[in-house]
N, CA, C and O atoms as a Tinker XYZ file with bonds, in Angstrom:
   312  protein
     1  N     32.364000  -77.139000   70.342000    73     2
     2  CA    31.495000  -77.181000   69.191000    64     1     3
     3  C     32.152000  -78.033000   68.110000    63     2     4     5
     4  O     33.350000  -77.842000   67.903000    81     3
     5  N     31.645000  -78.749000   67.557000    73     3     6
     6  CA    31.729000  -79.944000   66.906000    64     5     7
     7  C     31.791000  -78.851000   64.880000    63     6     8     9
     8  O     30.811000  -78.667000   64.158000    81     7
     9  N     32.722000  -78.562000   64.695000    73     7    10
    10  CA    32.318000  -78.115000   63.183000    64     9    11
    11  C     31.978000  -78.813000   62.234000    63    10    12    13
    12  O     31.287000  -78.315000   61.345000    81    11
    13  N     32.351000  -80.055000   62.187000    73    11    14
    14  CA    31.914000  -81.119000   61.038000    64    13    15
    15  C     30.565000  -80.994000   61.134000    63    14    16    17
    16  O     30.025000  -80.676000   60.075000    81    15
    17  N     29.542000  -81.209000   62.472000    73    15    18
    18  CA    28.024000  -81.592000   62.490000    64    17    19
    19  C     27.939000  -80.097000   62.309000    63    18    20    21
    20  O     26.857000  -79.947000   61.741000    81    19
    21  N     28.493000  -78.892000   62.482000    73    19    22
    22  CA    27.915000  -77.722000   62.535000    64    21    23
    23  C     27.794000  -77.273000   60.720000    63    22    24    25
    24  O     26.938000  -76.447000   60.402000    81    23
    25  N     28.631000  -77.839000   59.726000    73    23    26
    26  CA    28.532000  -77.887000   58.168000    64    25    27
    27  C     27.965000  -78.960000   57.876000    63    26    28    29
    28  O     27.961000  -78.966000   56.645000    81    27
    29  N     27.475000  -79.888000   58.241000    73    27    30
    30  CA    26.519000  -80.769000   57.856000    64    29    31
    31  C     24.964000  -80.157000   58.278000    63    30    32    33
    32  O     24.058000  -80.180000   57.445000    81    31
    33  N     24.812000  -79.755000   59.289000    73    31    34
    34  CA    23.789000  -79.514000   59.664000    64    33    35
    35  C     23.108000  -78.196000   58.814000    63    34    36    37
    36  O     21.918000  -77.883000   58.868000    81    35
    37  N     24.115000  -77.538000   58.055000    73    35    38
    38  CA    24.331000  -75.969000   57.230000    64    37    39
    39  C     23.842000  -76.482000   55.984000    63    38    40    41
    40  O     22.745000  -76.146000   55.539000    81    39
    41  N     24.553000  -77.220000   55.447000    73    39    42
    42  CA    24.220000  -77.649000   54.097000    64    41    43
    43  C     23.275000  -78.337000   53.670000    63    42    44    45
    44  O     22.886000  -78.277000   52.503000    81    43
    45  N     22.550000  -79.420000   54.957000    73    43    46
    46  CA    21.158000  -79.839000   54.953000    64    45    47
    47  C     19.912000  -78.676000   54.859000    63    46    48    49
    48  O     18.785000  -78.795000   54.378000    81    47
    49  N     20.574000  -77.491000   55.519000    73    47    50
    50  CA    19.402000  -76.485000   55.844000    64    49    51
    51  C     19.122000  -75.991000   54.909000    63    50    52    53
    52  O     17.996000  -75.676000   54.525000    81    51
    53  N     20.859000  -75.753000   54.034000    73    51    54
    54  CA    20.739000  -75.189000   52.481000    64    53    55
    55  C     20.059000  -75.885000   51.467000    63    54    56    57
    56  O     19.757000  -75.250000   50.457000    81    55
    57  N     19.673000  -77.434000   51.574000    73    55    58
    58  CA    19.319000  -78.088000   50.750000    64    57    59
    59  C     17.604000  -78.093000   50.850000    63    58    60    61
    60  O     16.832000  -78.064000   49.892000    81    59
    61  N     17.217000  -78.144000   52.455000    73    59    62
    62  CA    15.715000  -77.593000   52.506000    64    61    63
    63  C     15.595000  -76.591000   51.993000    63    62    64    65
    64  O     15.084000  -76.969000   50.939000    81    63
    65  N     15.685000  -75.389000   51.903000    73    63    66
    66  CA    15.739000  -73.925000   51.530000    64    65    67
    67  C     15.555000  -73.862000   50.298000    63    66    68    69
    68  O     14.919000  -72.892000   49.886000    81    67
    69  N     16.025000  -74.823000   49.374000    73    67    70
    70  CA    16.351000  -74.647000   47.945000    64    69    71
    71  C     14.693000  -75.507000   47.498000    63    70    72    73
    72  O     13.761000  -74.992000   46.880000    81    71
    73  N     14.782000  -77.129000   48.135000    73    71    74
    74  CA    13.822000  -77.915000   48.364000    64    73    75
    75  C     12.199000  -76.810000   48.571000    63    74    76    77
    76  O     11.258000  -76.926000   47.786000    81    75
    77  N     12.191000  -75.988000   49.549000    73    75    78
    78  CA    10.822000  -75.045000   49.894000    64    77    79
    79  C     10.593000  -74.413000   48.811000    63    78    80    81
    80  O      9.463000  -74.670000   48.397000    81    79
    81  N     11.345000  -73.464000   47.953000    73    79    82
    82  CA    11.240000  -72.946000   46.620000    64    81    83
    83  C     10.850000  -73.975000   45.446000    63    82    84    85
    84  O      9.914000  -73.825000   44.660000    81    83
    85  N     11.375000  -74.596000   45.468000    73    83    86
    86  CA    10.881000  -76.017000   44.142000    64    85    87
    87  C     10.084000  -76.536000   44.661000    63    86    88    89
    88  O      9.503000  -77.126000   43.750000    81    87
    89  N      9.374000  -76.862000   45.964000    73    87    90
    90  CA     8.262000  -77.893000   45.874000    64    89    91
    91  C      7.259000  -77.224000   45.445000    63    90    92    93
    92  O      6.624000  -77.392000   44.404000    81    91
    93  N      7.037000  -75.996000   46.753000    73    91    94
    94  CA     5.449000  -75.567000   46.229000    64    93    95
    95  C      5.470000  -74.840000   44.460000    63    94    96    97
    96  O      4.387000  -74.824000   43.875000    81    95
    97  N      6.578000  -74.345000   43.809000    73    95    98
    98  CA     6.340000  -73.698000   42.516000    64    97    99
    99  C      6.097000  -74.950000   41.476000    63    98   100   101
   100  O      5.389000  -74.781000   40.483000    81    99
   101  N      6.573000  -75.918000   41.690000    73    99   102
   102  CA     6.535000  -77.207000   41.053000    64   101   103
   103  C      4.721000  -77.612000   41.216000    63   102   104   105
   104  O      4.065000  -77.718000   40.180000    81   103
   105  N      4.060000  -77.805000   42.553000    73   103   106
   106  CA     3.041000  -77.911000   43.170000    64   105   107
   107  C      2.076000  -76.663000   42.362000    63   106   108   109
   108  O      0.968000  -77.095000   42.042000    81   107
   109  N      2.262000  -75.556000   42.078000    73   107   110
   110  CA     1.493000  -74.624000   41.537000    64   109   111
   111  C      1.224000  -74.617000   40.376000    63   110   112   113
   112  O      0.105000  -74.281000   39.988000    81   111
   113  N      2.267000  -75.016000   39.495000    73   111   114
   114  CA     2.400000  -75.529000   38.543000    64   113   115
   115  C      1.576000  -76.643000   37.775000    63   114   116   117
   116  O      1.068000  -76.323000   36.700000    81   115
   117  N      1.423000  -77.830000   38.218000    73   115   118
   118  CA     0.400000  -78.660000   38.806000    64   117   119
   119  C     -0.810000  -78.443000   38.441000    63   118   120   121
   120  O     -1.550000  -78.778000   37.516000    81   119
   121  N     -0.867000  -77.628000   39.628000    73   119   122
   122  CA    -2.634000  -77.271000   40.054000    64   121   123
   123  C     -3.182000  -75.994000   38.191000    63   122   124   125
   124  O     -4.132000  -75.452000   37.626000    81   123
   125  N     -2.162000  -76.158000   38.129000    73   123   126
   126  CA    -2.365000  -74.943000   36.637000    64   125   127
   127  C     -2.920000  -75.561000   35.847000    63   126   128   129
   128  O     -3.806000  -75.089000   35.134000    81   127
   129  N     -2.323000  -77.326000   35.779000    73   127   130
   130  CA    -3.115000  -77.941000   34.259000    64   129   131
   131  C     -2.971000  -79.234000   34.816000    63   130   132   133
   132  O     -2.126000  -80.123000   34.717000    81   131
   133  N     -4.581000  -79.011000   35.745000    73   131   134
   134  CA    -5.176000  -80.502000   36.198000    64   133   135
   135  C     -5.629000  -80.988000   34.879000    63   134   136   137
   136  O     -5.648000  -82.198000   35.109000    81   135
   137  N     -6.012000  -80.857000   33.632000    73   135   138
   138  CA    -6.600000  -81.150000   32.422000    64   137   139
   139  C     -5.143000  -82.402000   32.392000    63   138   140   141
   140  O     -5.453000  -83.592000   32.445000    81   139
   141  N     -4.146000  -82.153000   32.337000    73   139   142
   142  CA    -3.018000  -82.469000   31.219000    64   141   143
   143  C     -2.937000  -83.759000   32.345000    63   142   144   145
   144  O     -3.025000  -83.801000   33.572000    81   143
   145  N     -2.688000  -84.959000   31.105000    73   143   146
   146  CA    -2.330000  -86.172000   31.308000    64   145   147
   147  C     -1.105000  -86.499000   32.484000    63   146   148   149
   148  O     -1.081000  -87.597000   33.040000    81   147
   149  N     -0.307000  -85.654000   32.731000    73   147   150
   150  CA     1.152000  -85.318000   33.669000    64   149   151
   151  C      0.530000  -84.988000   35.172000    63   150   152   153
   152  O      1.232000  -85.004000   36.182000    81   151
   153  N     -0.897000  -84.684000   35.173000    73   151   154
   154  CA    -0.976000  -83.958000   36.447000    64   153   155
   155  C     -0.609000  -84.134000   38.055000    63   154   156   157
   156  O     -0.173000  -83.490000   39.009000    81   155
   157  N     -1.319000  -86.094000   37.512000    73   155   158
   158  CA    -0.928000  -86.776000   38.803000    64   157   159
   159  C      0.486000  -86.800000   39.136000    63   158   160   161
   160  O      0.769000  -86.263000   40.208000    81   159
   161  N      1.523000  -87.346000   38.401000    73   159   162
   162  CA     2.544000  -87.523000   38.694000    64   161   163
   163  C      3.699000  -86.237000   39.067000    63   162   164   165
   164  O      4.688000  -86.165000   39.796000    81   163
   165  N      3.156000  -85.524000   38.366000    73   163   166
   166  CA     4.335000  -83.918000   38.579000    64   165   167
   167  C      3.371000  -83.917000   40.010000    63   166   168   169
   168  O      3.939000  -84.485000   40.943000    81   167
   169  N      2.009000  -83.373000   40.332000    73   167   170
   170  CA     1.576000  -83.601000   41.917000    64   169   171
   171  C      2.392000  -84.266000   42.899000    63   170   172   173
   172  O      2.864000  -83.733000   43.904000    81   171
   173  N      2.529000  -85.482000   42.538000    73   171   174
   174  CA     2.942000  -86.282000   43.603000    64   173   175
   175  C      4.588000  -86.291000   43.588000    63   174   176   177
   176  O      5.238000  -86.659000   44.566000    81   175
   177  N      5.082000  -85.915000   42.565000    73   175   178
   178  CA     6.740000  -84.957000   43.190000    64   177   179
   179  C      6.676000  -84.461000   43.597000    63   178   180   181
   180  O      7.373000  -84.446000   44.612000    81   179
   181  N      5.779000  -83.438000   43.337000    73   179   182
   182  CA     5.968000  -81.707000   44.087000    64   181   183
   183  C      5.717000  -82.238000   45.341000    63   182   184   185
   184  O      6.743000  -82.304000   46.017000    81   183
   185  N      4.644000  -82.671000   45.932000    73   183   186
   186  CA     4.633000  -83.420000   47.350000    64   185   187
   187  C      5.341000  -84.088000   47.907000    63   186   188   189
   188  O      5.190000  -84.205000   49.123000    81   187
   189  N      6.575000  -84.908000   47.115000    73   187   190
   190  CA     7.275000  -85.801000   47.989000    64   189   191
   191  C      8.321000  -84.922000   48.084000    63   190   192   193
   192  O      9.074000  -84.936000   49.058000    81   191
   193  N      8.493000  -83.835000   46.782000    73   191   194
   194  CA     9.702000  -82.547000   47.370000    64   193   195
   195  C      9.545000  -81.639000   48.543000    63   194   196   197
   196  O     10.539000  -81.252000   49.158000    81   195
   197  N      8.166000  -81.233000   48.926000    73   195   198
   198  CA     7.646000  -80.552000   50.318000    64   197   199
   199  C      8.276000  -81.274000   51.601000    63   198   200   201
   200  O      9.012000  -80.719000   52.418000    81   199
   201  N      7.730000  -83.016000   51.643000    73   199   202
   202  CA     8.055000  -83.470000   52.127000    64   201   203
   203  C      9.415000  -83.565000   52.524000    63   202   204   205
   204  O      9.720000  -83.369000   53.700000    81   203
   205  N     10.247000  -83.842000   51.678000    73   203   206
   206  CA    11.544000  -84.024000   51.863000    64   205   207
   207  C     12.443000  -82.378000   52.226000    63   206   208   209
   208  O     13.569000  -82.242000   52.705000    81   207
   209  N     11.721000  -81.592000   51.908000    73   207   210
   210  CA    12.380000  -80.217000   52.760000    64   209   211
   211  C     11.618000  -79.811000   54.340000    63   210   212   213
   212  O     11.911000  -78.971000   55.191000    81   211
   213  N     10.706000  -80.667000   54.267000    73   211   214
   214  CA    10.869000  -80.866000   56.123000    64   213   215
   215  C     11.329000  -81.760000   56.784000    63   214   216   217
   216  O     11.175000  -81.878000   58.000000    81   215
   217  N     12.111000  -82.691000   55.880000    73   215   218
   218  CA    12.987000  -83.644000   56.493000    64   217   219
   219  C     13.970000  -83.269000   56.568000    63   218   220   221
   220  O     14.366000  -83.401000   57.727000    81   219
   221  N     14.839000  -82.730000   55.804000    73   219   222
   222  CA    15.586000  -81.915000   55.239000    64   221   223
   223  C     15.982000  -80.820000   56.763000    63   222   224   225
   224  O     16.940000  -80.955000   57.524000    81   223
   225  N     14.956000  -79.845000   56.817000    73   223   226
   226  CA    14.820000  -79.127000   57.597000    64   225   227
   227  C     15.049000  -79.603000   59.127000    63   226   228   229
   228  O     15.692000  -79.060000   60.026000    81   227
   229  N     14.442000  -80.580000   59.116000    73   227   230
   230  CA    14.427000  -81.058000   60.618000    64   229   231
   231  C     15.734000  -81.557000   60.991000    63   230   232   233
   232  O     16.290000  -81.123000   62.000000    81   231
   233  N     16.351000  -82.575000   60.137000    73   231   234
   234  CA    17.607000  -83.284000   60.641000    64   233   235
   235  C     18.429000  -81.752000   60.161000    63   234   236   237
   236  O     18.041000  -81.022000   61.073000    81   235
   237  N     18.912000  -81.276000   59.680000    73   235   238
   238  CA    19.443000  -79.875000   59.461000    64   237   239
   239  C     20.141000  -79.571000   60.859000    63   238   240   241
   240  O     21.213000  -79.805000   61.416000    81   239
   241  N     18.620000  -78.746000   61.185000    73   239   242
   242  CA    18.519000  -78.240000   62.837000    64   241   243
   243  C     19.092000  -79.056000   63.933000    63   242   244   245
   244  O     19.890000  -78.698000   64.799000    81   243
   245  N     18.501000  -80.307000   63.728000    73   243   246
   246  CA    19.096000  -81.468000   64.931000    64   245   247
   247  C     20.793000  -81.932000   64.840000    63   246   248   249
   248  O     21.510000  -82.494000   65.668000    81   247
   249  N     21.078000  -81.406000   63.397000    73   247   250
   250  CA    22.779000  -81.159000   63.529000    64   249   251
   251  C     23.366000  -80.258000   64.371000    63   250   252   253
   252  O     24.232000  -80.378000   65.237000    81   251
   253  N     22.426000  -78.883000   63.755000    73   251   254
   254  CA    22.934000  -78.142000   64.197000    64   253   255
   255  C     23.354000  -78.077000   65.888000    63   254   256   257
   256  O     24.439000  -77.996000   66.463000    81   255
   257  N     22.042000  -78.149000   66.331000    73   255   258
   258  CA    21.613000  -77.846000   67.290000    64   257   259
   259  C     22.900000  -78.945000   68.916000    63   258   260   261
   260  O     23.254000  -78.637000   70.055000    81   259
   261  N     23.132000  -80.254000   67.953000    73   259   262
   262  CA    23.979000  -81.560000   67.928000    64   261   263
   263  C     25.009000  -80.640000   68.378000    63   262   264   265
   264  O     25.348000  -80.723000   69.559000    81   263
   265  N     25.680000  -79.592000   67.470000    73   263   266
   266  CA    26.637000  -79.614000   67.328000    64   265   267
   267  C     27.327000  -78.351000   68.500000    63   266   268   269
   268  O     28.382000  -78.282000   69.131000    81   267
   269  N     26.299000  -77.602000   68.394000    73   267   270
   270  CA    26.381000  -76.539000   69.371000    64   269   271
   271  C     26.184000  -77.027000   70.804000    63   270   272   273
   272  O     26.923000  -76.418000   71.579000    81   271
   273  N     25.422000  -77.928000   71.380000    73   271   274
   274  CA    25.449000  -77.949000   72.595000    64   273   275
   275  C     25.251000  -79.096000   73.029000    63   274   276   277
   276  O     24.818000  -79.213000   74.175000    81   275
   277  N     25.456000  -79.992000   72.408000    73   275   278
   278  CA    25.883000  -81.863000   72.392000    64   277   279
   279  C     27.772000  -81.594000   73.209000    63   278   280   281
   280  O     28.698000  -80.922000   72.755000    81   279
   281  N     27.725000  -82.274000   74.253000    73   279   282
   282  CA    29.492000  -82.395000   75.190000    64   281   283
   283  C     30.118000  -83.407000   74.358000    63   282   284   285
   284  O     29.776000  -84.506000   73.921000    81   283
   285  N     30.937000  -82.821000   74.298000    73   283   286
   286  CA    32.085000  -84.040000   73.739000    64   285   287
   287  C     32.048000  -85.359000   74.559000    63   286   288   289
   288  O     31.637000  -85.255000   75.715000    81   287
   289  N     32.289000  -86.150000   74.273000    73   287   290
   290  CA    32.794000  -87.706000   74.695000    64   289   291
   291  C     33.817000  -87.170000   75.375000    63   290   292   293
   292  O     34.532000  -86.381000   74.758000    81   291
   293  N     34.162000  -87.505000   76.966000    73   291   294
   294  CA    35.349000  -87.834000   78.079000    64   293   295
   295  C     35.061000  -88.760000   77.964000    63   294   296   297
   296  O     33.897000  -89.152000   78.055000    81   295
   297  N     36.245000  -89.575000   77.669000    73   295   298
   298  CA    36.282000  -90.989000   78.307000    64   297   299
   299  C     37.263000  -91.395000   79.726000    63   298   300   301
   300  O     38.492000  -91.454000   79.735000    81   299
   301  N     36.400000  -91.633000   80.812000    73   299   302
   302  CA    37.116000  -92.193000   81.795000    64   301   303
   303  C     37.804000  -92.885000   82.080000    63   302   304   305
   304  O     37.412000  -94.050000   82.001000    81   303
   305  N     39.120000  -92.676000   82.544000    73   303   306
   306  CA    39.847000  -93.693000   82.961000    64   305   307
   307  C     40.777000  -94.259000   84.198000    63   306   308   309
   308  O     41.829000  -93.724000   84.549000    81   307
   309  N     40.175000  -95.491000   84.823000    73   307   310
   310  CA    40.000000  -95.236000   86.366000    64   309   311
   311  C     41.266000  -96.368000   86.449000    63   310   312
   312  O     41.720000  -96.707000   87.542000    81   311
């Protein structure tokens, strides 16, 4: 097991996690005062923050996952 990809892959997950809480409350937020001149643009953060905690999320896992059951490099030598 690879620990470097296994704390990279941890701290990405931690960073989605944090990312899922701020997008949609940011996003609700939003939808509270479609009136107000800000609406579009705080919207379209809160969306590119959703976004980016399933990116977030995904490469995370694919560390993880890297790290746990990805074989080390043998290199042969004949």
């Amino acid at each position: 097991m690879n620990k470097n990809h296994l704390a990279e892959g941890l701290k990405k997950i931690f960073i989605s996690i944090s990312l899922m809480f701020l997008g949609p409350t940011i996003l609700f937020q939003s939808f509270k005062n479609e009136n107000h001149p800000w609406f579009l643009p705080v919207l379209s953060i809160s969306i590119v923050i959703c976004v980016l905690s399933l990116f977030y999320g995904v490469k995370g896992l694919q560390s993880i996952m890297n790290a746990i059951f990805k074989k080390k490099d043998t290199k042969v030598v004949k």
